[in-house]
N, CA, C and O atoms as a CHARMM CRD file, in Angstrom:
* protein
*
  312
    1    1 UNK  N     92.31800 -95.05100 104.68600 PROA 1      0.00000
    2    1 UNK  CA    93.43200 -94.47800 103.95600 PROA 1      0.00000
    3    1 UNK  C     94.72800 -94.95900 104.58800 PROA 1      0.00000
    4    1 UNK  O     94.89700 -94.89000 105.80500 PROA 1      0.00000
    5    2 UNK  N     95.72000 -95.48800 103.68600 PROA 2      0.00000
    6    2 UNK  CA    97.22400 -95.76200 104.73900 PROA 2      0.00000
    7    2 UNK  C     97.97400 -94.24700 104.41400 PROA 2      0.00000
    8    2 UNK  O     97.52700 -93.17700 104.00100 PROA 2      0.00000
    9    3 UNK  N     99.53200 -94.77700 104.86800 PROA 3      0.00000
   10    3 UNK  CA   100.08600 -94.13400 105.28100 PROA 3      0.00000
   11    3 UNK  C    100.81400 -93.62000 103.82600 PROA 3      0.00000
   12    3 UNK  O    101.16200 -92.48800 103.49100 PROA 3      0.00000
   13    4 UNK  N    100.89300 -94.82000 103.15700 PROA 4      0.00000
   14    4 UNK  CA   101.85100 -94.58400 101.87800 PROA 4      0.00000
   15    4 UNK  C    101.13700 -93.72900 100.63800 PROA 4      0.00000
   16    4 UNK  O    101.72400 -93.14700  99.72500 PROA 4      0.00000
   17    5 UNK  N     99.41200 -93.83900 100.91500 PROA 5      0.00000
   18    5 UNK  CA    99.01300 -92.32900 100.10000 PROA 5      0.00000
   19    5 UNK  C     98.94300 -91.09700 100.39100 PROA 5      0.00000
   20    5 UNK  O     98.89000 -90.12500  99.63700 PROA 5      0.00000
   21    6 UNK  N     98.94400 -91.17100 101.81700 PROA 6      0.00000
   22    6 UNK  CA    98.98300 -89.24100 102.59200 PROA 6      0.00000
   23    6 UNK  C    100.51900 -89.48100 101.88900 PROA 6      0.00000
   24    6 UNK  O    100.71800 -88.59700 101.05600 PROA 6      0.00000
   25    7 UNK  N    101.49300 -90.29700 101.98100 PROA 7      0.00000
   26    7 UNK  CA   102.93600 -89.88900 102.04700 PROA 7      0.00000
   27    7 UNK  C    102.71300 -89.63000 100.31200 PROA 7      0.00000
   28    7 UNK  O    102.90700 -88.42200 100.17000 PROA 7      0.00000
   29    8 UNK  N    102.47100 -90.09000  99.28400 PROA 8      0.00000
   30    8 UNK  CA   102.67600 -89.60600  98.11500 PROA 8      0.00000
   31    8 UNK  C    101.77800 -88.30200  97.86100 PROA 8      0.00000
   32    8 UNK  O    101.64700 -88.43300  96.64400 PROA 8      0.00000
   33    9 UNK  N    101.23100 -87.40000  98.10200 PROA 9      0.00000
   34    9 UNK  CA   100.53700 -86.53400  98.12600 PROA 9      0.00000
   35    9 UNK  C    101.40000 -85.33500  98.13500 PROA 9      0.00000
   36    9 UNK  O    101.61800 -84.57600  97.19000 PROA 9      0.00000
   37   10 UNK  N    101.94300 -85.26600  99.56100 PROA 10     0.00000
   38   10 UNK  CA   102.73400 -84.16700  99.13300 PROA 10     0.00000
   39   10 UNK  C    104.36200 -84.28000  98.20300 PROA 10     0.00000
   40   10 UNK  O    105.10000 -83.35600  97.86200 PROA 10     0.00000
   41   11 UNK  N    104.48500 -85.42700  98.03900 PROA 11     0.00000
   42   11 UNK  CA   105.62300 -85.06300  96.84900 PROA 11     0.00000
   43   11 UNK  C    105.26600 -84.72200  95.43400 PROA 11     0.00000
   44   11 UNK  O    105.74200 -83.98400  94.57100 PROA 11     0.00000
   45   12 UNK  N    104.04700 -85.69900  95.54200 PROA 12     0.00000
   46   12 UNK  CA   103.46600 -84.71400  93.75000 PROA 12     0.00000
   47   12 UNK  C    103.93700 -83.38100  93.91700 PROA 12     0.00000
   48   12 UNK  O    104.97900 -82.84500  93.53800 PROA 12     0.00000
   49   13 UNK  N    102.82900 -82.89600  94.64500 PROA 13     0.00000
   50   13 UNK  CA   102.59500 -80.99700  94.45000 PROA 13     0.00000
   51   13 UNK  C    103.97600 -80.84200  94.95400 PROA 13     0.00000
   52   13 UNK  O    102.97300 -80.13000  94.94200 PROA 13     0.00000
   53   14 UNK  N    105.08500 -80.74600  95.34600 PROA 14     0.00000
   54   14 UNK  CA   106.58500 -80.60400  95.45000 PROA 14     0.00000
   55   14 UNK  C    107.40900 -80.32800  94.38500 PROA 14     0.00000
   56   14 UNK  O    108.13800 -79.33700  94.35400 PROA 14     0.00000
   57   15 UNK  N    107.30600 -81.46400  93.17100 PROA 15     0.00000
   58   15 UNK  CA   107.63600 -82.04900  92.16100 PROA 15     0.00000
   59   15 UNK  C    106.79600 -80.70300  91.38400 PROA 15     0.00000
   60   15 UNK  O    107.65100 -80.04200  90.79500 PROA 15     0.00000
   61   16 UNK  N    105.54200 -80.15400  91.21400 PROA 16     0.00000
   62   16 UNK  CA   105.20300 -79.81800  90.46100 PROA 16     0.00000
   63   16 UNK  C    105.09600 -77.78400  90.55800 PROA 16     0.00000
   64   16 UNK  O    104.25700 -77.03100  90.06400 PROA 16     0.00000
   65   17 UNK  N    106.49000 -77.43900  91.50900 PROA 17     0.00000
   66   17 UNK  CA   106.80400 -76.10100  91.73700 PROA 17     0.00000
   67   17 UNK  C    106.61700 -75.56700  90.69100 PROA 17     0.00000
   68   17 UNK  O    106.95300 -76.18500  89.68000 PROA 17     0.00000
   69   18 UNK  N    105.97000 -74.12800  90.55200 PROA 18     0.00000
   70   18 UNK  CA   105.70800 -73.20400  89.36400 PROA 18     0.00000
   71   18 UNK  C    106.99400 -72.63900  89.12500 PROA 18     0.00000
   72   18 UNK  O    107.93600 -72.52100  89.90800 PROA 18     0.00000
   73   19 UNK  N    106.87500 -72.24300  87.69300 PROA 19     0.00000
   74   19 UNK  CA   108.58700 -71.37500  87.76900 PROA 19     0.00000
   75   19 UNK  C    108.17900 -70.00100  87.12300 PROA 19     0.00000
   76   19 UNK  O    109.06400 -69.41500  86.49800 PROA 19     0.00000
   77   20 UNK  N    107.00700 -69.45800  87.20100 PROA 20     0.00000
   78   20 UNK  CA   106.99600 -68.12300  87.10600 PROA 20     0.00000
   79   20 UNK  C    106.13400 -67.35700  88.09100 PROA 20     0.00000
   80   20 UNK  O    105.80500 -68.21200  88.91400 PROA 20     0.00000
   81   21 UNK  N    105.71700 -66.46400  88.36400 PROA 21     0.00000
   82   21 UNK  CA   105.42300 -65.51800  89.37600 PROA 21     0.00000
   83   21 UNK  C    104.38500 -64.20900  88.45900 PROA 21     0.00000
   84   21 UNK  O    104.87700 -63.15800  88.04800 PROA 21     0.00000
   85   22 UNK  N    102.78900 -64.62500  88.27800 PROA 22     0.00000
   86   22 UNK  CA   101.79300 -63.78500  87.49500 PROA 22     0.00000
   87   22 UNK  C    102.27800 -62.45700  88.52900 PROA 22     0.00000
   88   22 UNK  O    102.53800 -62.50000  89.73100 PROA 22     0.00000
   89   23 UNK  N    102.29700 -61.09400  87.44200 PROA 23     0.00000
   90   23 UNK  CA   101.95800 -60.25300  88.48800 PROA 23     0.00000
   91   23 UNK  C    101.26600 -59.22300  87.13800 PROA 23     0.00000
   92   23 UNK  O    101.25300 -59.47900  85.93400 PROA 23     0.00000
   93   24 UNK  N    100.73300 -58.01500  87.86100 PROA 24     0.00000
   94   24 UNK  CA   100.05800 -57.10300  87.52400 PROA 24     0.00000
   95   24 UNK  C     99.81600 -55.80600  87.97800 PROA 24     0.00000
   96   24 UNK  O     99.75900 -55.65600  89.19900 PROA 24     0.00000
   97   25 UNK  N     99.63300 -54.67100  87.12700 PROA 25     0.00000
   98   25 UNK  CA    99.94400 -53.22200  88.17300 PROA 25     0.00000
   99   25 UNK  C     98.83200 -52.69100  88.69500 PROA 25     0.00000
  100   25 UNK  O     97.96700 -52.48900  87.84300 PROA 25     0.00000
  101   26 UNK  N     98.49200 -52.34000  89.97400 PROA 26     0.00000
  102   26 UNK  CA    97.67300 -52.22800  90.93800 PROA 26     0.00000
  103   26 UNK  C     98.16000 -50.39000  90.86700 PROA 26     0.00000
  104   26 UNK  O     99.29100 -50.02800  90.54400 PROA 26     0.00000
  105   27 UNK  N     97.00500 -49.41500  91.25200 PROA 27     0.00000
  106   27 UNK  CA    97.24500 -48.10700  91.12800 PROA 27     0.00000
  107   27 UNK  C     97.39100 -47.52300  90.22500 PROA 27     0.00000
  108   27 UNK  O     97.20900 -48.02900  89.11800 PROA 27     0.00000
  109   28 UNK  N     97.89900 -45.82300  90.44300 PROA 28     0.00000
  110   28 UNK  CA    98.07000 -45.41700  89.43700 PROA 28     0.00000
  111   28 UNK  C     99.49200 -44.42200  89.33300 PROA 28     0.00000
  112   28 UNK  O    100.20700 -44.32100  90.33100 PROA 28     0.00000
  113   29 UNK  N     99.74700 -43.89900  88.40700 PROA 29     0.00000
  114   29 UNK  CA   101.45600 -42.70800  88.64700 PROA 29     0.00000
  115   29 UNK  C    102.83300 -43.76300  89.41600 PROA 29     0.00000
  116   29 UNK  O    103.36700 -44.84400  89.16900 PROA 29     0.00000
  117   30 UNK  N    102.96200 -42.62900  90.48900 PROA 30     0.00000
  118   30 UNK  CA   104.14800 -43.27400  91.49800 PROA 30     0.00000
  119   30 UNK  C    103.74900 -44.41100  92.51100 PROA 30     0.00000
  120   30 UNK  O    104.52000 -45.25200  92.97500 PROA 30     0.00000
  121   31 UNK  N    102.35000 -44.27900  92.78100 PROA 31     0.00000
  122   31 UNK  CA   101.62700 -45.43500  93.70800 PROA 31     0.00000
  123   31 UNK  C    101.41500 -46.79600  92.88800 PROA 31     0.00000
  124   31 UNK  O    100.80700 -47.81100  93.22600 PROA 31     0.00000
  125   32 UNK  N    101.82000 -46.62300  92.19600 PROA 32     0.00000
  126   32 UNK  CA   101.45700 -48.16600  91.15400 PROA 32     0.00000
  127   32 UNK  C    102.98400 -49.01900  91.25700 PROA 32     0.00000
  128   32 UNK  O    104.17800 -48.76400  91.09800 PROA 32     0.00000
  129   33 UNK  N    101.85700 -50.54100  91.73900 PROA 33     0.00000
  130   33 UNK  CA   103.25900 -51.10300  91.84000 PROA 33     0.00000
  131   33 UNK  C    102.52300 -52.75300  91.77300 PROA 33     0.00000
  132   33 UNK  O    101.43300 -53.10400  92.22400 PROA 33     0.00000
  133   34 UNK  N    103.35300 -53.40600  91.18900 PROA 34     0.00000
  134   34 UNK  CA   102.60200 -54.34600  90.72700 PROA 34     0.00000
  135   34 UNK  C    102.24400 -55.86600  92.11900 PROA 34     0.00000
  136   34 UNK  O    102.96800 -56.25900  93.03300 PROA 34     0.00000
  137   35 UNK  N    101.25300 -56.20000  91.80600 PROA 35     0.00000
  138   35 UNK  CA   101.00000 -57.36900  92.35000 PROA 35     0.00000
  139   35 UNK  C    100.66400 -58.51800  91.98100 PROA 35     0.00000
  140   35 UNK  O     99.86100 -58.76600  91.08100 PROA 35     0.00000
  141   36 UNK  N    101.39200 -59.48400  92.80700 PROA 36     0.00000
  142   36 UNK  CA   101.24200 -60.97800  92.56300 PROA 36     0.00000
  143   36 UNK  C     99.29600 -61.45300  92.29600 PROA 36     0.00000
  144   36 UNK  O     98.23600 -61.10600  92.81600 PROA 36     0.00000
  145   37 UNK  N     99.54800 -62.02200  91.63800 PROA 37     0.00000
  146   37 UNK  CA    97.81300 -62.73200  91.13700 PROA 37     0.00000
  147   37 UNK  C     98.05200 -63.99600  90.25000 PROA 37     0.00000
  148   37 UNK  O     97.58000 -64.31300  89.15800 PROA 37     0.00000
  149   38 UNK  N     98.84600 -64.54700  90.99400 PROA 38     0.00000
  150   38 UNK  CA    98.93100 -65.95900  90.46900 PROA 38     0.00000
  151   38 UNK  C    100.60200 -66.73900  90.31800 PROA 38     0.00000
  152   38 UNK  O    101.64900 -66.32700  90.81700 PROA 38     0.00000
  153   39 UNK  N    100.42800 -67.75900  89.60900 PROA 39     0.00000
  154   39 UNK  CA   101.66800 -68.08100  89.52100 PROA 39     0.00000
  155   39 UNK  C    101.42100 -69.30800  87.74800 PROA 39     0.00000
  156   39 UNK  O    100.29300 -69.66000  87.40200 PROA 39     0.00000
  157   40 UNK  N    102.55400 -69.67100  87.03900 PROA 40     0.00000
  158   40 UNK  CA   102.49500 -70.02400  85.65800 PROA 40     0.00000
  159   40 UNK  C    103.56600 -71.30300  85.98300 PROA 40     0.00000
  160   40 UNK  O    104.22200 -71.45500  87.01300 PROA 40     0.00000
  161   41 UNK  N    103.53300 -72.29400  84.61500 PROA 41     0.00000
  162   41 UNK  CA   104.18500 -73.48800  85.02600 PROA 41     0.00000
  163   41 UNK  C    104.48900 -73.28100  83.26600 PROA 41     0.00000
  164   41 UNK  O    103.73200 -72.91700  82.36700 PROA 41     0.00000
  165   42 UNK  N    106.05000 -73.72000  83.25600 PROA 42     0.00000
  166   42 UNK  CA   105.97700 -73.85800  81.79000 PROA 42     0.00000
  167   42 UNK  C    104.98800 -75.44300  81.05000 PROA 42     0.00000
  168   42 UNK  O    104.32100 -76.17600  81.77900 PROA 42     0.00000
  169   43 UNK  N    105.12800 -75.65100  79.57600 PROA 43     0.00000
  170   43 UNK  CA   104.66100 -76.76100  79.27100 PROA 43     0.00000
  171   43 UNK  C    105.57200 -77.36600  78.77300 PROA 43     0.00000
  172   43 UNK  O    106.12200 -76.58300  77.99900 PROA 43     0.00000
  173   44 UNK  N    106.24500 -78.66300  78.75400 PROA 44     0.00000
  174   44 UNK  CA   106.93700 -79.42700  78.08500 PROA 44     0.00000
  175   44 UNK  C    106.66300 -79.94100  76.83600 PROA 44     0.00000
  176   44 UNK  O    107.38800 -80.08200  75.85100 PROA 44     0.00000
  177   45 UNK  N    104.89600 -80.33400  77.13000 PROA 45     0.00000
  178   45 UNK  CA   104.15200 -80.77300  76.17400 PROA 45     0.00000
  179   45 UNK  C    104.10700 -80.24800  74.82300 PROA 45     0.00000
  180   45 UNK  O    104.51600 -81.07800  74.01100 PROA 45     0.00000
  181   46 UNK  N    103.75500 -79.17700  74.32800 PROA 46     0.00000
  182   46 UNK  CA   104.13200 -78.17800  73.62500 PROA 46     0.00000
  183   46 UNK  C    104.54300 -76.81800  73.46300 PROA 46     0.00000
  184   46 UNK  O    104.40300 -76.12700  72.45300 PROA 46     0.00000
  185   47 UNK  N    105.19700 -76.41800  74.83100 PROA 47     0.00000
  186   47 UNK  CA   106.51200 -75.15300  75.09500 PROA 47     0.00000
  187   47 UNK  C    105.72000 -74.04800  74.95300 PROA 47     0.00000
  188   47 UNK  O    106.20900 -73.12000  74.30900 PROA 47     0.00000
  189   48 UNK  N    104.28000 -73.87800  75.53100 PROA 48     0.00000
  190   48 UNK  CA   103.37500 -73.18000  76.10100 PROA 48     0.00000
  191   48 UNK  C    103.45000 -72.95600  77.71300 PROA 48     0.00000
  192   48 UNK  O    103.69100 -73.96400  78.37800 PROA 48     0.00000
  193   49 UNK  N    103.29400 -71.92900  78.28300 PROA 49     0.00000
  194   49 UNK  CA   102.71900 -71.54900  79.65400 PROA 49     0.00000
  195   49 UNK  C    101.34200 -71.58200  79.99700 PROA 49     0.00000
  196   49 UNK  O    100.46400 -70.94900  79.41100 PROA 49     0.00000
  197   50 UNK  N    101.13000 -72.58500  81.27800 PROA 50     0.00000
  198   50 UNK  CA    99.50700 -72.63600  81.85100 PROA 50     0.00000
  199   50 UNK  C     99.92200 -71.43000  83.06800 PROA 50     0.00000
  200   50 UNK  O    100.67400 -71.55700  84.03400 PROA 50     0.00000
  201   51 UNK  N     99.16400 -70.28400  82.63600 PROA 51     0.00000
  202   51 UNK  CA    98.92500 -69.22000  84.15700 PROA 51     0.00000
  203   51 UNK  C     97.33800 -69.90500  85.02200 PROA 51     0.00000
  204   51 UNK  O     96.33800 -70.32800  84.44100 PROA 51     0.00000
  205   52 UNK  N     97.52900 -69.83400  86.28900 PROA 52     0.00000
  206   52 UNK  CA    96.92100 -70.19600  87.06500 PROA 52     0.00000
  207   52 UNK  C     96.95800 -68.89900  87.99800 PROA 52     0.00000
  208   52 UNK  O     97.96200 -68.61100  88.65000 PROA 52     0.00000
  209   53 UNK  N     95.74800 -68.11700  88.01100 PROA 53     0.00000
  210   53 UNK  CA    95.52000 -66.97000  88.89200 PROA 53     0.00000
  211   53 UNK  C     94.32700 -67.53200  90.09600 PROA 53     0.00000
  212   53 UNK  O     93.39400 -68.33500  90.07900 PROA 53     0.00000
  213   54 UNK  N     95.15300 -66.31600  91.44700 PROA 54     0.00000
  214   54 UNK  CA    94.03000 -66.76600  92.56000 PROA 54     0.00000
  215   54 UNK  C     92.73700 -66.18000  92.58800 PROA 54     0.00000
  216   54 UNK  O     92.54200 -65.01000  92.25700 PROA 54     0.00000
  217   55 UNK  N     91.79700 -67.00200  92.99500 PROA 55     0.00000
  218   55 UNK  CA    90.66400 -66.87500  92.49800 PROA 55     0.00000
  219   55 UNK  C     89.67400 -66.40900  91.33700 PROA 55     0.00000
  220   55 UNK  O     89.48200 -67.08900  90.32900 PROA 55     0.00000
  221   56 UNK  N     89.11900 -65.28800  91.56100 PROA 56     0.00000
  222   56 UNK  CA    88.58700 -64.94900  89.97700 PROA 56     0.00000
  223   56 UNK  C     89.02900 -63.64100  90.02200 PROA 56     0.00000
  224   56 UNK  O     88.61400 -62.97600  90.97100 PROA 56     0.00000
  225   57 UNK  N     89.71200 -63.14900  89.29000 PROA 57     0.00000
  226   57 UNK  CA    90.21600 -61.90900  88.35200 PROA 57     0.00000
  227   57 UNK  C     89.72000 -61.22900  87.68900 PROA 57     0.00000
  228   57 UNK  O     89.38000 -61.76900  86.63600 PROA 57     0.00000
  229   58 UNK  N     89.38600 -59.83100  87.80600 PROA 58     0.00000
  230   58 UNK  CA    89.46100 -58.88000  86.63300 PROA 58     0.00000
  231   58 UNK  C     90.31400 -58.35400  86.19700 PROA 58     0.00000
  232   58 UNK  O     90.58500 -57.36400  86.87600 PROA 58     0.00000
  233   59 UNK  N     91.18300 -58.52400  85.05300 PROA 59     0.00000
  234   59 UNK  CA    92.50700 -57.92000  84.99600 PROA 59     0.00000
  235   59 UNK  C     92.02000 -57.36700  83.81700 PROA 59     0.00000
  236   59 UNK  O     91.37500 -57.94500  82.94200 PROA 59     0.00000
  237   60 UNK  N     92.49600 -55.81000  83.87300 PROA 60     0.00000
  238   60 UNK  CA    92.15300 -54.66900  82.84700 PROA 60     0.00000
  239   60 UNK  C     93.82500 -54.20000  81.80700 PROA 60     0.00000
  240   60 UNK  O     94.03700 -53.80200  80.66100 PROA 60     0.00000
  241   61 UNK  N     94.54700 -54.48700  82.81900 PROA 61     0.00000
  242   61 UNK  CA    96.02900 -54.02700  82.42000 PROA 61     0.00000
  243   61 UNK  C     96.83000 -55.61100  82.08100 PROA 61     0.00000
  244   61 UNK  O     96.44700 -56.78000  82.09800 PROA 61     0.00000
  245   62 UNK  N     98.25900 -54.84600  81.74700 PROA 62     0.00000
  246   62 UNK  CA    99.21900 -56.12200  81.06300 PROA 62     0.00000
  247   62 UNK  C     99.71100 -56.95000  82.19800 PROA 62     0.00000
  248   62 UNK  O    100.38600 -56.44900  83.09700 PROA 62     0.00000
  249   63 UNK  N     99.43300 -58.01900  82.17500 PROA 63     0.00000
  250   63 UNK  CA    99.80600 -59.22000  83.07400 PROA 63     0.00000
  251   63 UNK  C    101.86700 -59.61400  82.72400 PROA 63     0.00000
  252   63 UNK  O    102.52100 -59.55300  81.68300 PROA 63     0.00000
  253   64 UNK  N    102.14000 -59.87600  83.71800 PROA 64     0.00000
  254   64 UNK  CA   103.96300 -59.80000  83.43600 PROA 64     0.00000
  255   64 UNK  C    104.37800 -61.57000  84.25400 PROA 64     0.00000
  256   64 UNK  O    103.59800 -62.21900  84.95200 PROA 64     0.00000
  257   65 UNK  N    105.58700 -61.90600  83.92800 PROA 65     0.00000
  258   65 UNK  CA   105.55400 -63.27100  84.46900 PROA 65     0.00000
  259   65 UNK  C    107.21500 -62.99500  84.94900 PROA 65     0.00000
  260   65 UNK  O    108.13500 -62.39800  84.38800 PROA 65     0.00000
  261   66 UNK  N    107.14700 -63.51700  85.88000 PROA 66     0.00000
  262   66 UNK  CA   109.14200 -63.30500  86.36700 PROA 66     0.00000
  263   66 UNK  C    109.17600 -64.68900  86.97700 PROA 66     0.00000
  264   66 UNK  O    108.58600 -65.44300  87.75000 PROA 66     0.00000
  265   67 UNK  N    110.33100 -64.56200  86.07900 PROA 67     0.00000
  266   67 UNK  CA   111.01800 -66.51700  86.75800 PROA 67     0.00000
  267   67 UNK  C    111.30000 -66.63000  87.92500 PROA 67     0.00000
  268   67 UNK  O    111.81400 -65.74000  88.60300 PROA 67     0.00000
  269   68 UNK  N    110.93300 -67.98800  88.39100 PROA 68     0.00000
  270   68 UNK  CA   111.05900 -67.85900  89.57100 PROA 68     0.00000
  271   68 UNK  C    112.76200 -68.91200  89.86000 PROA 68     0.00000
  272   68 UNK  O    112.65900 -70.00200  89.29600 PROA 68     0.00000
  273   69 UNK  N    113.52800 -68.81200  90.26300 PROA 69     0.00000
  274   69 UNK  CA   114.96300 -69.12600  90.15600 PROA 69     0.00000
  275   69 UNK  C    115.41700 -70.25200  91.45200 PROA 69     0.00000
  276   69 UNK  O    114.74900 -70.11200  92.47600 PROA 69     0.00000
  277   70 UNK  N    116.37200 -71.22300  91.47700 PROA 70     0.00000
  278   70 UNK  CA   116.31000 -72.58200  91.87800 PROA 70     0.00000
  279   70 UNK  C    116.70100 -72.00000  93.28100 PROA 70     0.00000
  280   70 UNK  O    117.42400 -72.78200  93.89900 PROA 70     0.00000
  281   71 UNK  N    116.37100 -70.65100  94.05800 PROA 71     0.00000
  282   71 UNK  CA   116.51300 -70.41500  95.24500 PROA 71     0.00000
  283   71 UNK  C    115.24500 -70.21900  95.61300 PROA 71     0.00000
  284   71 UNK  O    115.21900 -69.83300  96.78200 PROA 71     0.00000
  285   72 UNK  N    114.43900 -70.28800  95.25500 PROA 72     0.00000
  286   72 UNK  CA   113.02900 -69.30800  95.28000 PROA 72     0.00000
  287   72 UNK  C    112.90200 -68.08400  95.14400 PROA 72     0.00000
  288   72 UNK  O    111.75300 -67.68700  94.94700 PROA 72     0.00000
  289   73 UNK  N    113.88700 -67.18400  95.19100 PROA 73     0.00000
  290   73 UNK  CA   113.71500 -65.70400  94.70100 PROA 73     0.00000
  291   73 UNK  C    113.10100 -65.52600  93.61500 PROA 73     0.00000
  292   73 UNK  O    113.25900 -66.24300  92.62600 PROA 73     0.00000
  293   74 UNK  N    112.13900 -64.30400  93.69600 PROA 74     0.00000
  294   74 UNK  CA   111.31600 -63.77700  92.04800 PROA 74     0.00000
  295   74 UNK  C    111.91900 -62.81400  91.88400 PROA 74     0.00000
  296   74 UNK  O    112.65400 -62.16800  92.63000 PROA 74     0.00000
  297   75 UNK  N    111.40000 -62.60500  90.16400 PROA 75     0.00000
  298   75 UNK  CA   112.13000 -60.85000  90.14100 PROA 75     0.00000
  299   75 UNK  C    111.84800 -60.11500  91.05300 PROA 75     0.00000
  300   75 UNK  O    111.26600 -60.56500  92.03900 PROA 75     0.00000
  301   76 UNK  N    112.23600 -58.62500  90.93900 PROA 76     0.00000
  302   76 UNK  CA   112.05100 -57.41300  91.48600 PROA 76     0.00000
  303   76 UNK  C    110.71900 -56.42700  91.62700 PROA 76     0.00000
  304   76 UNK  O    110.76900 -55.67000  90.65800 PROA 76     0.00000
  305   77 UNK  N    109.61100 -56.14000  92.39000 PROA 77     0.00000
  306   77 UNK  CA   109.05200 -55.76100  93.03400 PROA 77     0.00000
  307   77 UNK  C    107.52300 -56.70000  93.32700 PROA 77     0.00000
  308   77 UNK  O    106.34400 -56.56700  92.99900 PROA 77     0.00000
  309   78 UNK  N    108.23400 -57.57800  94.04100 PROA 78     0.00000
  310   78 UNK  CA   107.65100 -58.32900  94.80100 PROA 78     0.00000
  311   78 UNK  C    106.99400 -57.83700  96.00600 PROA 78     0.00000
  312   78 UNK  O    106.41100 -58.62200  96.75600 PROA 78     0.00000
């Protein structure tokens, strides 16, 4: 392997930052508060979202997406 394919490797995945933030509500009442389970990339291709969750999921409740903004900050209860 040279040097100039380890070096293109990590600029792909660089180049290809998600811009939303999967989350979902964990608990129940006042203890419920949502958690991250993935992250979404818009599509250019046809102006669809691919969500990409970590590992395998059971999600029973409504899944929510918060942009993720050119500082890296996500929405609010992160």
């Amino acid at each position: 392997m040279t040097n100039e394919t380890q070096s293109q490797t990590p600029q792909t995945e660089a180049s290809n930052a998600p811009d939303w933030v999967v989350k979902t509500p964990k608990g129940y009442d006042r203890k419920a508060k949502l958690e991250r389970i993935g992250v979404a990339w818009n599509r250019d291709k046809d102006g669809g979202i691919c969500i990409r969750t970590y590992g395998t999921q059971i999600i029973a409740e409504d899944i929510y997406l918060f942009p993720i903004d050119p500082e890296g900050q996500v929405g609010s209860d992160e």
